[in-house]
C-alpha beads as a LAMMPS data file, in Angstrom:
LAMMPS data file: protein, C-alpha beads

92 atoms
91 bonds

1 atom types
1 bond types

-500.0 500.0 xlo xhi
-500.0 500.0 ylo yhi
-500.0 500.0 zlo zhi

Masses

1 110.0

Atoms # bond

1 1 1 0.000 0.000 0.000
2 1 1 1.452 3.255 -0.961
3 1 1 2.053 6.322 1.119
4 1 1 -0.076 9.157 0.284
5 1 1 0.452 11.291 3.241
6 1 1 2.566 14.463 2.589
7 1 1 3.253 16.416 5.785
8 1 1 4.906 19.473 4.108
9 1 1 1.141 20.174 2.659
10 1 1 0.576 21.342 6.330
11 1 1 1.597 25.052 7.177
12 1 1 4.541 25.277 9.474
13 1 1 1.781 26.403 12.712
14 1 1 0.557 22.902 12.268
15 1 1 3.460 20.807 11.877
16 1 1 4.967 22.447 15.174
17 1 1 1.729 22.316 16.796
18 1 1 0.527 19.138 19.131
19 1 1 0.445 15.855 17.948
20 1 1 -3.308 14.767 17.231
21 1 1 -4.955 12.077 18.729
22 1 1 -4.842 9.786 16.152
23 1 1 -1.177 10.095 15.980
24 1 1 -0.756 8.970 18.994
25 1 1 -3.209 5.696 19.105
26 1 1 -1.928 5.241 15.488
27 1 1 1.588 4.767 16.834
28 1 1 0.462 3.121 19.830
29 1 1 -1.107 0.238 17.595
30 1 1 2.335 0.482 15.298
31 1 1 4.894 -0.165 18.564
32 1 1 2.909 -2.586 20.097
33 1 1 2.311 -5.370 17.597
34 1 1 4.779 -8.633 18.588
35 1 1 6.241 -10.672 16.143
36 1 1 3.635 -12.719 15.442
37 1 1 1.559 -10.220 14.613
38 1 1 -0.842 -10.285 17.692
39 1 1 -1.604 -6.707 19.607
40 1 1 -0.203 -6.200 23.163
41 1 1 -2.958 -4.267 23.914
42 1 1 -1.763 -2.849 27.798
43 1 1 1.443 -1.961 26.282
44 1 1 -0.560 -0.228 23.509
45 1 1 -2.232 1.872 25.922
46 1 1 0.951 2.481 27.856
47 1 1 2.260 3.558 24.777
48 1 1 -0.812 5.530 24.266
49 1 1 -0.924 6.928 27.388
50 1 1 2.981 8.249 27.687
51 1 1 2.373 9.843 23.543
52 1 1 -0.867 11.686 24.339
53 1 1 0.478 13.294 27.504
54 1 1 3.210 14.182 25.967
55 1 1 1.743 15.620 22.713
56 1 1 -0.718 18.041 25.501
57 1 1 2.389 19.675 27.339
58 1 1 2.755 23.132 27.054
59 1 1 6.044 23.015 25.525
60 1 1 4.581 20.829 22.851
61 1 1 7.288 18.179 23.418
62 1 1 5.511 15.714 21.141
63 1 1 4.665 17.738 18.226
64 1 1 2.260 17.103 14.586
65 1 1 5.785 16.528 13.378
66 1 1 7.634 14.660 15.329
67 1 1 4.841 11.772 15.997
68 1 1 4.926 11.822 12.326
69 1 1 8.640 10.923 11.835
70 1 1 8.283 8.411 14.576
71 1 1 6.074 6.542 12.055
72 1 1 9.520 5.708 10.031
73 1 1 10.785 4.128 12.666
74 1 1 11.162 0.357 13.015
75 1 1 10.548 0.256 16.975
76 1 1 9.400 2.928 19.941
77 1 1 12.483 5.168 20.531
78 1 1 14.220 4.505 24.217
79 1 1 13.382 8.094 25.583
80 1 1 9.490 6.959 25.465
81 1 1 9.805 4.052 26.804
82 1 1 11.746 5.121 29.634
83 1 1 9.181 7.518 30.394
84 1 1 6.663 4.688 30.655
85 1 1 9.108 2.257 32.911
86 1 1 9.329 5.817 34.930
87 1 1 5.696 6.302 35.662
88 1 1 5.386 2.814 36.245
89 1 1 7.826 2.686 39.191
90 1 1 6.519 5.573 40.150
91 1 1 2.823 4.819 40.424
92 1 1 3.004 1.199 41.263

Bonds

1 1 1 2
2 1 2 3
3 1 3 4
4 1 4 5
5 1 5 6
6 1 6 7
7 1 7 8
8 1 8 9
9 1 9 10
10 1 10 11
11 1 11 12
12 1 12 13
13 1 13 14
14 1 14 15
15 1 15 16
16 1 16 17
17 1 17 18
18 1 18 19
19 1 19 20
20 1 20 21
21 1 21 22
22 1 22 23
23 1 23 24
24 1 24 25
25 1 25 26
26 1 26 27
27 1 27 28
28 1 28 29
29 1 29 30
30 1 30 31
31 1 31 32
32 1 32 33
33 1 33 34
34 1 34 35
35 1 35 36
36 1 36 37
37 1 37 38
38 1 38 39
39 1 39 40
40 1 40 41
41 1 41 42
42 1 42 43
43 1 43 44
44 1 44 45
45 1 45 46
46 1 46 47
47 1 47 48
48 1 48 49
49 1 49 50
50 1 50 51
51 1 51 52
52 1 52 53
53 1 53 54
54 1 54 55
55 1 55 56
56 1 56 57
57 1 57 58
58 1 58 59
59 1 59 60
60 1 60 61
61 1 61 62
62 1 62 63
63 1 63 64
64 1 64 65
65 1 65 66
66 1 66 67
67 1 67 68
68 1 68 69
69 1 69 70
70 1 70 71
71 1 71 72
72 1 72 73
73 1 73 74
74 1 74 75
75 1 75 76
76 1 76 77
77 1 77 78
78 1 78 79
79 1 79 80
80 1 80 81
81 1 81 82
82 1 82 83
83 1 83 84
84 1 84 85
85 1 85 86
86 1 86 87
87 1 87 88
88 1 88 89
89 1 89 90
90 1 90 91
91 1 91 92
């Protein structure tokens, strides 16, 4: 299936604005597939969880395009998961 999605056809407001919801449960679903192709689905909303907070900061850490770029990668990048293991220890 071929990639029609262009991000430079959104004005520069946009791409450094917040990451949209369906960003971030599109990338939740993307990083938490296993091998065989099953869903993982409480690291999903882990995943989930640790993008959309992010993405609502005030400093708009996760921004329109950064959660796009993380689509290219291959696996979640350390930095998020670390803040997951984080709030874990913390709230467990």
């Amino acid at each position: 299936m071929e990639n029609t999605f262009d991000i430079n056809s959104f004005d520069k407001d946009t791409q450094s604005g917040k990451a949209t919801y369906n960003q971030c449960k599109g990338l939740s679903y993307k990083f938490a597939k296993k091998k065989d192709g099953t869903m993982d689905w409480k690291l999903q909303k882990q995943i989930y969880g640790c993008l959309y907070g992010l993405s609502k900061r005030e400093e708009h850490f996760l921004t329109f395009k950064k959660a796009d770029e993380l689509f290219s990668k291959k696996s979640l990048p350390k930095v998020y998961l670390d803040a997951i293991a984080l709030y874990l220890k913390e709230n467990s």
